[in-house]
C-alpha positions as CSV (number, residue, x, y, z in Angstrom):
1,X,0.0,0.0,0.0
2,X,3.1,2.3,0.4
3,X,4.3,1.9,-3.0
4,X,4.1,5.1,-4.7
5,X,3.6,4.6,-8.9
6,X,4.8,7.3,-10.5
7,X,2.1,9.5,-13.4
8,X,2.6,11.2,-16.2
9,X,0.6,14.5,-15.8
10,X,0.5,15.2,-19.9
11,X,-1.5,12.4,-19.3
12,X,-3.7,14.2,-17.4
13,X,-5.3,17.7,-17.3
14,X,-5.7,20.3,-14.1
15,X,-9.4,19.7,-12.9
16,X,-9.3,21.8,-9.0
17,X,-6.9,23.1,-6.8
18,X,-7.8,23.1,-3.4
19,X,-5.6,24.6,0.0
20,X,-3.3,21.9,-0.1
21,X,-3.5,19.8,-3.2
22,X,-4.3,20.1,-7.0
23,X,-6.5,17.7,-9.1
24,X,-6.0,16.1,-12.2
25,X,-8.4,14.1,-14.6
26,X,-6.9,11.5,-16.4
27,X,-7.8,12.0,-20.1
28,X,-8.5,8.7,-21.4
29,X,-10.0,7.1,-18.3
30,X,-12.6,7.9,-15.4
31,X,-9.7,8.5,-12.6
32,X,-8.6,11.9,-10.4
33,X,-5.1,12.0,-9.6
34,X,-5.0,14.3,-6.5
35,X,-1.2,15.5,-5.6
36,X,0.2,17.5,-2.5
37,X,1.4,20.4,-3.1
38,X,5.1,20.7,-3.2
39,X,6.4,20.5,0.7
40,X,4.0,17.9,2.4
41,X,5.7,14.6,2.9
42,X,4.9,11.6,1.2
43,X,3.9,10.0,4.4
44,X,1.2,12.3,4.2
45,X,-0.5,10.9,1.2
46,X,-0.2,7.5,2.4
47,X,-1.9,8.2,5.7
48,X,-4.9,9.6,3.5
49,X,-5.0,6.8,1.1
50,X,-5.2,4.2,4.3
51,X,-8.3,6.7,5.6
52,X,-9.6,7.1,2.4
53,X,-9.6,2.8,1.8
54,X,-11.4,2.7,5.2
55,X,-13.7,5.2,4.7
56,X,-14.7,3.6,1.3
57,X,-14.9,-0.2,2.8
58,X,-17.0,1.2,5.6
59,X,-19.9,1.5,3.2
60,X,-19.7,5.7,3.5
61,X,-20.5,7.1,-0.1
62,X,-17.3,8.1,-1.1
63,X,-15.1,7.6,-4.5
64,X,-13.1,4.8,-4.6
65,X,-9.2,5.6,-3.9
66,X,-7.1,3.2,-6.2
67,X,-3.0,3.6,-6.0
68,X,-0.5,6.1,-4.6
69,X,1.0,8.2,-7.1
70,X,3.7,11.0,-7.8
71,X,4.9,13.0,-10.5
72,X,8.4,12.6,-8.6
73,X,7.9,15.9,-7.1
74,X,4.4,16.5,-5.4
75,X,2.8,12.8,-3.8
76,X,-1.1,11.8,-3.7
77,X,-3.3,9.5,-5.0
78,X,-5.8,8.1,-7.6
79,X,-9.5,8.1,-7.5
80,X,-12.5,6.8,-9.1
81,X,-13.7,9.7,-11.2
82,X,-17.4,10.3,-10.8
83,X,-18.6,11.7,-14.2
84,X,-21.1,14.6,-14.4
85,X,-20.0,15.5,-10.2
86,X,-20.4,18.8,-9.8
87,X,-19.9,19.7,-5.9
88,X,-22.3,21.3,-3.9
89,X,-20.5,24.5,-3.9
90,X,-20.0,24.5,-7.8
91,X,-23.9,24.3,-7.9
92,X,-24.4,27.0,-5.3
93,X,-22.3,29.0,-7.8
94,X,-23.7,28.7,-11.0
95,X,-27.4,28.6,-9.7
96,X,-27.8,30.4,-7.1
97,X,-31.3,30.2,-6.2
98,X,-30.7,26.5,-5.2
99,X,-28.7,28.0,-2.1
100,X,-31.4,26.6,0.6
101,X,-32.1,23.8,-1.2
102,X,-28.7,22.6,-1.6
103,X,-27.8,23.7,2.3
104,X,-30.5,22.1,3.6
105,X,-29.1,19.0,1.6
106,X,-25.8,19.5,3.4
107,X,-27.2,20.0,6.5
108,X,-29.1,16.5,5.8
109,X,-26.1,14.5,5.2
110,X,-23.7,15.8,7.4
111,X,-26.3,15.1,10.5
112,X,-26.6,10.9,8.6
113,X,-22.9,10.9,8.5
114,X,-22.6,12.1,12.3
115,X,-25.0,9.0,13.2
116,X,-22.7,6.4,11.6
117,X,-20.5,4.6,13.9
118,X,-17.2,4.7,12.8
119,X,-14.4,1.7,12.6
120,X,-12.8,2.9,15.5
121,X,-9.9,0.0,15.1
122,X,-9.2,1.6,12.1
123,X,-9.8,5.4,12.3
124,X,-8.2,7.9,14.9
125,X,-10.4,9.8,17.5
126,X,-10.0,13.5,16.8
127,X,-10.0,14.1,20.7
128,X,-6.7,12.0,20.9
129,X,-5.5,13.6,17.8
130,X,-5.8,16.7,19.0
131,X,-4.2,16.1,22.6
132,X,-1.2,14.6,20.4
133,X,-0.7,17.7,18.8
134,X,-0.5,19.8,22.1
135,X,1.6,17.2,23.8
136,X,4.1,16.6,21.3
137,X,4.6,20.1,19.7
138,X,5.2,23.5,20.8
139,X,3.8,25.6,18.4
140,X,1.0,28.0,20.7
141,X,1.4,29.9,23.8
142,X,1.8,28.1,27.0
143,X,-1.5,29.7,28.6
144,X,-3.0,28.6,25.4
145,X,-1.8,25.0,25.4
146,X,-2.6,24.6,29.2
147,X,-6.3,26.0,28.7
148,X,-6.5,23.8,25.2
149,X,-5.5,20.8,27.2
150,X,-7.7,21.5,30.2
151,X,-10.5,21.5,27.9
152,X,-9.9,18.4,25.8
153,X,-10.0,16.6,29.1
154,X,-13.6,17.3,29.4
155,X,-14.8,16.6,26.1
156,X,-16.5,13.6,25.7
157,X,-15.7,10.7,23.7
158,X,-18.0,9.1,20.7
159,X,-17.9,6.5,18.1
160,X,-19.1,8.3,15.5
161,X,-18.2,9.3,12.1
162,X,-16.4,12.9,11.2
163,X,-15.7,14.2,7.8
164,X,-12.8,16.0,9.5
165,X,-12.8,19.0,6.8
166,X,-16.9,19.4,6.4
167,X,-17.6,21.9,3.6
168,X,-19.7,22.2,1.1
169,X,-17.2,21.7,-1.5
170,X,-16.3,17.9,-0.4
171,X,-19.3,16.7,-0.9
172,X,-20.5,15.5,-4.6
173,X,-23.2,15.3,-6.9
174,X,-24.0,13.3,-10.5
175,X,-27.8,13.8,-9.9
176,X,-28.2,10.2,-8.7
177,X,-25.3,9.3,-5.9
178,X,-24.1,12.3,-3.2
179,X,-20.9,11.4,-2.3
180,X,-18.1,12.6,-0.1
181,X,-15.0,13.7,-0.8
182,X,-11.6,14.7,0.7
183,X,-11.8,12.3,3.1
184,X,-8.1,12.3,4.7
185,X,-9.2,13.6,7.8
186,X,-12.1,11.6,8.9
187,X,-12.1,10.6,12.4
188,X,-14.5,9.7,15.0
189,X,-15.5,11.8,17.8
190,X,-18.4,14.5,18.7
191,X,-19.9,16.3,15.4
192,X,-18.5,20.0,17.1
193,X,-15.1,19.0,15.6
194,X,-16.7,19.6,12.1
195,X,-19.4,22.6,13.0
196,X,-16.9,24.8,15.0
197,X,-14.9,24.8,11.7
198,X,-17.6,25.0,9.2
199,X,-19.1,27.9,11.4
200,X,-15.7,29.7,10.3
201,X,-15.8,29.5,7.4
202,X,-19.3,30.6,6.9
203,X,-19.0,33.6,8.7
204,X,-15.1,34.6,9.3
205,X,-12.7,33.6,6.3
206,X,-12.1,36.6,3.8
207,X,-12.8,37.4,0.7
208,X,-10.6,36.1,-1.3
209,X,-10.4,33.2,-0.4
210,X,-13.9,32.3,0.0
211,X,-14.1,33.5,-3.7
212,X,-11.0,31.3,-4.6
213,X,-12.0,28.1,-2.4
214,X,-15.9,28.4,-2.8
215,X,-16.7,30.3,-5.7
216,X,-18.7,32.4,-4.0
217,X,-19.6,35.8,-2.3
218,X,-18.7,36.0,1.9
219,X,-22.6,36.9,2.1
220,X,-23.5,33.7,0.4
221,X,-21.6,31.5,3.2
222,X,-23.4,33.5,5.7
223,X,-26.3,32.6,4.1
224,X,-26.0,29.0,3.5
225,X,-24.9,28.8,7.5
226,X,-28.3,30.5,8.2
227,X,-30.1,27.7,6.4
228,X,-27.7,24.4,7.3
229,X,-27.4,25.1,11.4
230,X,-31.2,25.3,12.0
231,X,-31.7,22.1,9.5
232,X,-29.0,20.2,11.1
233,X,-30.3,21.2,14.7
234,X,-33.9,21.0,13.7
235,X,-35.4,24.1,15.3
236,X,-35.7,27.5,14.5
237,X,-35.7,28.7,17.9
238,X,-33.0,31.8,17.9
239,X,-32.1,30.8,21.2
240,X,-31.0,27.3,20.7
241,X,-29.2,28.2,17.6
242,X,-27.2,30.9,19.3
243,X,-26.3,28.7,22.1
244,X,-25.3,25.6,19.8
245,X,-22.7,28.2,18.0
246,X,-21.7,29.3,21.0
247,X,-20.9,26.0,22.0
248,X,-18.7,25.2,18.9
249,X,-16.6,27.8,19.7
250,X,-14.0,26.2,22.0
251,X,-13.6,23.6,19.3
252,X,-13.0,25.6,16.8
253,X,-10.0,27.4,18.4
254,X,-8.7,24.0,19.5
255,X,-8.7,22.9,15.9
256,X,-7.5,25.8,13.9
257,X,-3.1,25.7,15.7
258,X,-3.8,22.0,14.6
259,X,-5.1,22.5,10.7
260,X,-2.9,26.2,10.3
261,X,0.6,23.3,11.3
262,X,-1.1,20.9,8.6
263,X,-1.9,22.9,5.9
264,X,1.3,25.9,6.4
265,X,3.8,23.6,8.4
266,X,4.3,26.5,10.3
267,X,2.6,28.0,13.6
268,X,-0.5,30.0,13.7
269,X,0.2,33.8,13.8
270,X,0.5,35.0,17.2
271,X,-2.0,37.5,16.2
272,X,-4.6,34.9,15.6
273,X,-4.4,33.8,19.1
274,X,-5.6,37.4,20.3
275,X,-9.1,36.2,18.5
276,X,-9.4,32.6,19.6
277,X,-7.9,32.7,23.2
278,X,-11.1,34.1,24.2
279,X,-13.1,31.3,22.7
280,X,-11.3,28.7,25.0
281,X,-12.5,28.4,29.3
């Protein structure tokens, strides 16, 4: 499983470029070749490949991952190609007035994949992930790390499925299967892990790269977070909605030290921590 076959991108052509990672689509065959960018280690790929297999065996809608590859520079892996996909985002994009429809969707089958119990002798819990990372680097403040810790001690443990990176641009559509995608990070644990992220980048990431990532406006995030929390939560009541995003954010500023180290491989501006060290007890 760790051999790495090396492609030929003219071969291929440039499909999606992502934070991390840029897509290819093979041209004579239904397969995505999706490579790191230049930097992240080729262990990396391999440890998303294994989630990816899992993920896929498990029975969760997802495309099935077929080989490591490399150009000899960048390292990744190939993908059943699902012809006709477009992404939710992508539809929320080109027709708009399919933005509650399609976040109501979301909201739908993100609360279906948060009821599926996860292999849990195969997948990580993202509450020991996270206690890893502030045990075994030093990358944040000490008064941040002690009140990071203190608070991952209390949050509770469960078997259930995470997306890891939950956006509306990883999951898929052909018209007939919804499918999930970019699954490297999926995890078990409580769904607040994926919600106190999502919340951010509804309501907090900036313009340019909302436009660049999402393909839409910042007010159109807002907008789709308007429709998905109050599906998801099933209520309406102002009240409860405020006090659910309230409660995400602790784990969003756990998460974001941990996902700024794997996506920049460097440590979160000090800056940053002026915003989220309130958000922790």
């Amino acid at each position: 499983m760790n051999h790495y076959e090396t492609i030929h991108l003219e071969d291929y052509f440039q499909s999606g470029e992502g934070g991390t990672a840029v897509s290819y689509t093979h041209k004579t065959r239904p397969s995505l070749a999706k490579l790191y960018n230049p930097g992240f280690e080729a262990e990396r790929a391999v440890e998303e490949f294994r989630t990816a297999r899992t993920v896929f065996e498990m029975g969760i809608p997802t495309p099935e991952p077929y080989r490591l590859v490399t150009d000899g520079v960048r390292y990744g892996a190939e993908y059943e190609l699902v012809p006709g996909k477009r992404s939710f985002t992508r539809i929320i994009s080109q027709e708009p007035d399919r933005l509650e429809e399609m976040s109501r969707t979301f909201a739908r089958e993100a609360k279906a994949l948060h009821a599926i119990p996860a292999d849990t002798t195969r997948l990580r819990s993202y509450k020991q992930a996270m206690k890893r990372f502030y045990e075994e680097k030093d990358l944040v403040p000490a008064d941040f790390k002690r009140r990071a810790l203190a608070f991952l001690e209390n949050v509770p443990e469960s078997p259930t499925c995470l997306h890891g990176d939950l956006h509306i641009g990883n999951i898929i559509t052909d018209g007939k299967r919804t499918l999930w995608i970019d699954v490297g990070e999926f995890s078990y644990g409580v769904p607040e892990w994926d919600l106190g992220i999502l919340w951010t980048m509804t309501q907090n990431m900036d313009k340019a790269r909302v436009e660049n990532l999402f393909h839409v406006s910042p007010e159109t995030m807002k907008a789709h977070w308007a429709f998905f929390l109050p599906a998801y939560l099933g209520t309406d009541d102002g009240q409860v909605l405020d006090a659910f995003t309230r409660r995400l954010f602790p784990y969003y500023a756990v998460k974001v030290p941990y996902v700024y180290d794997m996506a920049y491989h460097a440590p979160l501006p000090d800056a940053s921590f002026q915003r989220i060290g309130p958000m922790l007890p």
